[in-house]
C-alpha positions in Angstrom: 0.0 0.0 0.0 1.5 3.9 -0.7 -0.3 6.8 0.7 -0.2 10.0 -1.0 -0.4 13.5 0.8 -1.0 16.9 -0.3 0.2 19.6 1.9 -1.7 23.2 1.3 -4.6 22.2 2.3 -3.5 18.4 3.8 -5.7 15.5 2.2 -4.9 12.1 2.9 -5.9 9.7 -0.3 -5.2 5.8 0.3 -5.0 3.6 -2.9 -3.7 -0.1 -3.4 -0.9 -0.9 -5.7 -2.1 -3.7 -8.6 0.5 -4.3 -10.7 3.2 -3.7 -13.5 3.0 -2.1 -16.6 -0.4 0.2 -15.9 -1.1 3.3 -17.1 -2.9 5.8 -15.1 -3.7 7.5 -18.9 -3.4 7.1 -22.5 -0.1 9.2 -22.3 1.7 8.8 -19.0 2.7 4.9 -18.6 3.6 4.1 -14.5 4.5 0.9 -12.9 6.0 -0.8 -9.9 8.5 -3.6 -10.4 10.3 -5.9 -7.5 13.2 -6.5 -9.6 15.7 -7.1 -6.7 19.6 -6.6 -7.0 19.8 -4.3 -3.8 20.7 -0.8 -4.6 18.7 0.6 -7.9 20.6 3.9 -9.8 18.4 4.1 -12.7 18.4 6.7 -16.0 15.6 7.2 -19.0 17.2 5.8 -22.4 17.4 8.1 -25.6 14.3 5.6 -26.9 12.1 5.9 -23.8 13.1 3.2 -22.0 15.5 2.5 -19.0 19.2 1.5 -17.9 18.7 0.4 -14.3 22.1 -0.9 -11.9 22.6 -2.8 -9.0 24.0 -5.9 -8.0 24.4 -8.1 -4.6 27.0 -10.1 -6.0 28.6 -8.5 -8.7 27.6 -5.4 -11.2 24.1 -5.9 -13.2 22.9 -3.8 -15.9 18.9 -4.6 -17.0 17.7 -2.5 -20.4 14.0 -2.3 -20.2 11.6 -0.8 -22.1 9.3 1.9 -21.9 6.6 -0.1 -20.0 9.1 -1.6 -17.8 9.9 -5.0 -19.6 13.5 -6.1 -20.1 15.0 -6.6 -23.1 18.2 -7.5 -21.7 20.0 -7.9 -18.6 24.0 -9.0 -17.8 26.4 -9.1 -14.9 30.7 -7.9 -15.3 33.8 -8.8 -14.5 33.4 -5.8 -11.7 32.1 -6.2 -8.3 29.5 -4.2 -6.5 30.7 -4.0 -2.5 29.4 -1.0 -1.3 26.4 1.2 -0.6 26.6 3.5 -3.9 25.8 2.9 -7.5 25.7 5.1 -10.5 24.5 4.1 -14.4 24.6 6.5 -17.3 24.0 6.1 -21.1 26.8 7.4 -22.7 27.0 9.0 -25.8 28.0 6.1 -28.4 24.3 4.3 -27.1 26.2 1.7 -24.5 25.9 2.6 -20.7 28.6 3.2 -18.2 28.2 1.6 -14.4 30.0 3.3 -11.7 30.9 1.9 -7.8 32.8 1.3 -4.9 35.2 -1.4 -6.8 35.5 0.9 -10.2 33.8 1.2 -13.4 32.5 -0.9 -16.5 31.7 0.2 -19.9 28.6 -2.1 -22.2 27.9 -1.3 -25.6 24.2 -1.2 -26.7 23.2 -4.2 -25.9 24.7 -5.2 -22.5 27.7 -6.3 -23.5 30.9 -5.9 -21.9 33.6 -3.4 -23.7 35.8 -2.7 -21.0 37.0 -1.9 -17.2 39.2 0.1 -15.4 39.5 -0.4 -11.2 42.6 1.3 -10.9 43.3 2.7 -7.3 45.7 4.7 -5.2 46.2 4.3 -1.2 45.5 0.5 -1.2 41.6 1.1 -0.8 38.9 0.7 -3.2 38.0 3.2 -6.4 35.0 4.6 -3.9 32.9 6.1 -6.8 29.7 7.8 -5.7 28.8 9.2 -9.2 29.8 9.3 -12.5 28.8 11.7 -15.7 30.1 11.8 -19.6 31.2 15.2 -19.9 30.1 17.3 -23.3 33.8 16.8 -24.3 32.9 13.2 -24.3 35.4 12.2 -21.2 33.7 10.6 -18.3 34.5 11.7 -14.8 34.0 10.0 -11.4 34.2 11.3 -8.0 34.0 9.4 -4.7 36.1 9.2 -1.5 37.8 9.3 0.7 41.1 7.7 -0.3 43.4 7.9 3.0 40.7 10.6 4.1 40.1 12.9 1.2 37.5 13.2 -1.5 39.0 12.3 -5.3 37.6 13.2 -9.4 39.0 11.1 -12.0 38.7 11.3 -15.3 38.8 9.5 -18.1 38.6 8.6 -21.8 35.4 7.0 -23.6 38.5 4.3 -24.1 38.5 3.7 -20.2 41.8 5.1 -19.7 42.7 7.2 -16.4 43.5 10.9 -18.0 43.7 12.6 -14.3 43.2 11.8 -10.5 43.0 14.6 -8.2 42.9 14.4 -4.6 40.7 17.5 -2.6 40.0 17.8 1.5 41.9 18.8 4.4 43.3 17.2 7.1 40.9 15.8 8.8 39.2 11.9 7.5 36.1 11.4 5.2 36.5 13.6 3.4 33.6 12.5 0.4 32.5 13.6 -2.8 29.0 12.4 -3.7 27.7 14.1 -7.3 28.8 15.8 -9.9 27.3 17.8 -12.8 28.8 19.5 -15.8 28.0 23.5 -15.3 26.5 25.6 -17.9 29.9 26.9 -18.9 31.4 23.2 -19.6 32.9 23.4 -16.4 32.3 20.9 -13.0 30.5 21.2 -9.8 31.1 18.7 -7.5 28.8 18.3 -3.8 29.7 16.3 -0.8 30.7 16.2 2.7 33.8 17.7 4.5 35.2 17.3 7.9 35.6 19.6 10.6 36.9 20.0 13.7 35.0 19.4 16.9 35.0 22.0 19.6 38.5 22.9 20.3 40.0 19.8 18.8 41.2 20.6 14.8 39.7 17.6 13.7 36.9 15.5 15.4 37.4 11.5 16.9 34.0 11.0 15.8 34.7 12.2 12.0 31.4 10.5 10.7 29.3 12.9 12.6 31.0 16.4 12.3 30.5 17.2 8.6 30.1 20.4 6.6 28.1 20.8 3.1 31.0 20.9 0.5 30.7 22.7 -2.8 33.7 22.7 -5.1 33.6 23.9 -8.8 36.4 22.7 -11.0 38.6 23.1 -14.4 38.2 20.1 -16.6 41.6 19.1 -15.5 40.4 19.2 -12.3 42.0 22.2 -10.9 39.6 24.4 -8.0 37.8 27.9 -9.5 36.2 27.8 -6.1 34.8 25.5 -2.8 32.5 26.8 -0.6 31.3 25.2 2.5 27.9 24.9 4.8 27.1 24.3 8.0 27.2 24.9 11.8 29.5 22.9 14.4 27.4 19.6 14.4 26.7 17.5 10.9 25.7 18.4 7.4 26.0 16.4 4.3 25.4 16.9 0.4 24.4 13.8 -1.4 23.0 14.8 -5.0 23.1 18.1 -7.1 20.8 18.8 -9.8 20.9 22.1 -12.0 18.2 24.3 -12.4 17.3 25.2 -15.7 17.0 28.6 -15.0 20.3 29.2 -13.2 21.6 27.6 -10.1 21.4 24.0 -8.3 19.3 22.4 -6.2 20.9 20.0 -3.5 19.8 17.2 -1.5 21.2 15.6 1.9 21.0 15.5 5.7 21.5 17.8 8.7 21.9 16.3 12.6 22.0 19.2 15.3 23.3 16.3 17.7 24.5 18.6 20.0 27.8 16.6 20.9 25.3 13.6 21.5 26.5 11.5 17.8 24.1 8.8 19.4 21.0 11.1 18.7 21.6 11.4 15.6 18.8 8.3 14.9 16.1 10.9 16.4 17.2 14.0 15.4 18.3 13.7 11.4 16.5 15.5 9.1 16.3 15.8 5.4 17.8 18.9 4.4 17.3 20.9 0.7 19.3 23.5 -0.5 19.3 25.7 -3.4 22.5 27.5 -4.4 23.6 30.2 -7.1 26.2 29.4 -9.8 28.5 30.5 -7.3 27.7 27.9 -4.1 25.8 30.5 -2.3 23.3 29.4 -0.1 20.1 31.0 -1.7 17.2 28.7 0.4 17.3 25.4 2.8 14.1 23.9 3.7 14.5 20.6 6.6 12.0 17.7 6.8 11.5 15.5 10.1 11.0 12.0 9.7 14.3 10.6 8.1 15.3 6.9 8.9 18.9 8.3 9.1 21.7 5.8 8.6 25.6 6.5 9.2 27.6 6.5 6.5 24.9 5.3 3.9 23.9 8.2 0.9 20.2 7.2 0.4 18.8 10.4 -1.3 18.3 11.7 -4.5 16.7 15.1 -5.8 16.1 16.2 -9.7 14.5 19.6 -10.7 10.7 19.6 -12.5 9.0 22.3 -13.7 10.0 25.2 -11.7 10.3 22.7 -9.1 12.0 19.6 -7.8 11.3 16.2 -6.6 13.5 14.1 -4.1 13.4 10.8 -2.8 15.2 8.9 0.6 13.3 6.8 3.5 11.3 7.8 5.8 11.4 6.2 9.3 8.3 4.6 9.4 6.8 4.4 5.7 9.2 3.3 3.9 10.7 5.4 0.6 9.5 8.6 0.7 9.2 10.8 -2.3 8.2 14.6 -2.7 7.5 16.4 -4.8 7.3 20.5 -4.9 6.7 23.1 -7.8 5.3 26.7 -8.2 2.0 26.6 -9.1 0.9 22.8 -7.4 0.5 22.0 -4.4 2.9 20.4 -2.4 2.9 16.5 -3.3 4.8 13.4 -1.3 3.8 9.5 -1.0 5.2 6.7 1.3 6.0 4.2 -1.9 6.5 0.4 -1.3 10.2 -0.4 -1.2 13.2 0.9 1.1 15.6 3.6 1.2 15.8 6.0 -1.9 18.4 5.5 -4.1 18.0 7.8 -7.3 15.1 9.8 -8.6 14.9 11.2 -12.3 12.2 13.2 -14.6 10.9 11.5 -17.9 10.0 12.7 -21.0 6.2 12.1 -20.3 6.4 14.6 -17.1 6.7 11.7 -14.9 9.3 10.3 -12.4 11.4 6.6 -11.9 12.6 6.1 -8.8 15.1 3.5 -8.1 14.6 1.4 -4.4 16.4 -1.1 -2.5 15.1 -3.9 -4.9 12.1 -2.5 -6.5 12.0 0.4 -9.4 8.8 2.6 -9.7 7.8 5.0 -12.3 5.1 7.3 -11.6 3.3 9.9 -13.4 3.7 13.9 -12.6 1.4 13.6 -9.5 3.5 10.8 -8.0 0.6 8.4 -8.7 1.1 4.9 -10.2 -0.1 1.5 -10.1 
């Protein structure tokens, strides 16, 4: 069961789920789909369809089609440990997978082209999230690498071009999302560390974090980094650019006031929006969040003036909202866990990509 809430005035509206491939009109196609393979990124296809990742035991790729069949599905030479995943469809029609152990590259049709899990510091790749750049490189960022955040790029060939390196000197130092700017440069959002009362760097280094902004060259090199945040814990998880100038983000704020261990009770969602510059324009925080150390479940992507976000609420389950201009306010408890990616179709819709199960819903966050 999924509930669905509209805030402005509140109405509660119950309605069962009743199976795949359903379409709530003649236009707008939704669906819910227990798919499995854990952790779901998932990205609309240049034909309507969809490249969804995960894997339990090793990377999985599934192409499906508009209606949520799959035409194909295939696991690499690449393992998946890890909480993160990232899938893209790059530019020659194959589809790039990106995690904790590296990356793989599949043509068109699933299959395998070639891999590249080169590391530094003796500790896994760490990639968070992965885009192919309008120069036609890729680049990668995750972290930390002996305590600092990293971007690599690389050719549509799979060769390393750069690794950079970024942080200070305190650990866990992460980077969790990038996009390409409108001036075909590279902002990059994650989490820093920070010191803890009169102690340079904090013991606890999980749980005194700053939002972390940093725009770079192509090659890598800093224009700017800005950071955000009091003395306690904030985190950036996902970016996404506003059409009209600017970026929304999406991650999670705990005033634990020194107590780390209330962190479980007090975590909230927190959404930003900055300027083309990192400056803090707007923050809104929502109660509720089944917080878990360590683990980026949250997405957001911008809709029509708007934006929509997804993570797991305490209680119900995933939890997507949705918010524009001229609508009211929109969110649903969804069946499925934790709230791994969340993207805008073609048709005005959204899919959303679960622990396990993939849903695709129309503009209103309905679907059956």
């Amino acid at each position: 069961m999924k509930k669905l809430y509209l805030l402005l005035p509140i109405l509660f509206l119950i309605y069962w789920s009743c199976g795949d491939d359903t379409s709530n009109d003649e236009d707008v196609i939704t669906f819910e789909k227990d798919i499995g393979h854990g952790k779901l990124a998932v990205k609309q296809t240049r034909d309507g369809g969809y490249i969804v990742a995960g894997g339990n035991s090793g990377a999985w790729l599934s192409k499906l089609d508009k209606y949520g069949n799959e035409e194909w599905e295939n696991t690499y030479s690449l393992g998946s440990f890890g909480n993160s995943v990232a899938v893209i469809q790059t530019s020659d029609g194959g589809y790039l997978y990106a995690g904790w152990e590296g990356i793989v590259k599949a043509d068109s049709n699933g299959v395998e082209e070639w891999k590249n899990t080169t590391h530094e510091n003796g500790v896994y790749p760490y990639y968070e999230d992965v885009i192919q750049h309008s120069n036609g490189n890729y680049y990668a960022v995750g972290g930390p690498g002996a305590g600092q955040a990293q971007l690599v790029k690389f050719s549509q060939t799979g060769n390393m071009l750069t690794r950079k390196w970024y942080g200070g000197q305190c650990e866990d130092d992460i980077f969790r999302s990038i996009v390409e700017t409108p001036d075909e440069m590279l902002i990059i959002v994650g989490e820093k560390s920070h010191g803890n009362q009169s102690f340079p760097c904090a013991f606890n280094f999980m749980y005194y974090k700053d939002i972390w902004i940093v725009k770079t060259r192509k090659n890598g090199g800093v224009e700017w980094e800005k950071t955000h945040g009091g003395p306690y814990m904030e985190m950036a998880d996902d970016i996404a650019r506003i059409e009209s100038g600017g970026y929304m983000l999406i991650g999670n704020k705990c005033d634990h006031l020194y107590d780390i261990g209330s962190c479980g009770q007090r975590a909230k969602v927190l959404v930003m929006q900055i300027d083309e510059e990192g400056n803090n324009l707007n923050q809104e925080l929502y109660s509720g969040l089944n917080w878990m150390e360590r683990i980026p479940y949250f997405s957001i992507t911008t809709t029509d003036g708007g934006f929509a976000w997804v993570a797991e609420h305490k209680n119900n389950g995933t939890w997507i909202y949705r918010s524009t201009p001229n609508e009211d306010t929109t969110f649903i408890f969804a069946n499925g866990d934790r709230g791994i990616e969340i993207n805008q179709t073609t048709d005005g819709g959204f899919i959303i990509g679960t622990w396990d199960i993939l849903i695709k819903t129309d503009s209103e966050l309905f679907y059956k």
